[in-house]
N, C-alpha and C positions, 0 to 999 in steps of 0.2 A: 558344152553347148546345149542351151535348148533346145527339146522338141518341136517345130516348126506347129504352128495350129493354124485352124482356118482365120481365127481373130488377127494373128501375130502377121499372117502372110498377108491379111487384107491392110493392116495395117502399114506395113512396108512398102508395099503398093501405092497407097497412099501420097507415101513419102518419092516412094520413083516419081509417080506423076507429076507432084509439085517440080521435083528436080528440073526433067525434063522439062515444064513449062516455063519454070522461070529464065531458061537460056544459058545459063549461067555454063553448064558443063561444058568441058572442051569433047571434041566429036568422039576420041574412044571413050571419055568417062561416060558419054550420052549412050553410046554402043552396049559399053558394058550394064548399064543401068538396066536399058531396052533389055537385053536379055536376060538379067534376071527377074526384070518381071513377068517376063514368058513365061520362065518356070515356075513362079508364082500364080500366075495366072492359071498352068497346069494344076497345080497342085488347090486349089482354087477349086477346080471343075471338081475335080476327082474326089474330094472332100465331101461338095454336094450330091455328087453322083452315089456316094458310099451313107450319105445321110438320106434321101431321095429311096434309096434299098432300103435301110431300115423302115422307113414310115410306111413305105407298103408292105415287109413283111408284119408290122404290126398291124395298122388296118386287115390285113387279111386274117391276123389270126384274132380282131375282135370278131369282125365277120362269122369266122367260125364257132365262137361262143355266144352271138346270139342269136344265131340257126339254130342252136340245141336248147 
């Protein structure tokens, strides 16, 4: 199995939503949908959140190179 990526989960996302919109699912295939894009959705945040840490650890260490 693939490594899950922020592309790959936005992308699946994608795919739930149209699911759910178009009606078509019966109510556990809409359940089960719904909840995996929770975890998508998690996994989502946390991705930005861990890319979000990088950019300020770099912004601060230009910061620091061009103080000196």
């Amino acid at each position: 199995m693939e490594e899950l990526t922020f592309e790959r989960a936005n992308f699946e996302l994608e795919g739930i939503v149209a699911k759910l919109e178009s009606g078509t699912l019966s109510m556990e295939e809409a359940l089960k949908a719904f909840e995996r894009g929770q975890e998508l959705i998690k996994f989502c945040f946390s991705s930005l959140d861990k890319a979000k840490g990088k950019l300020t650890e770099i912004k601060e260490s230009l910061g620091k190179l061009t103080e000196e």
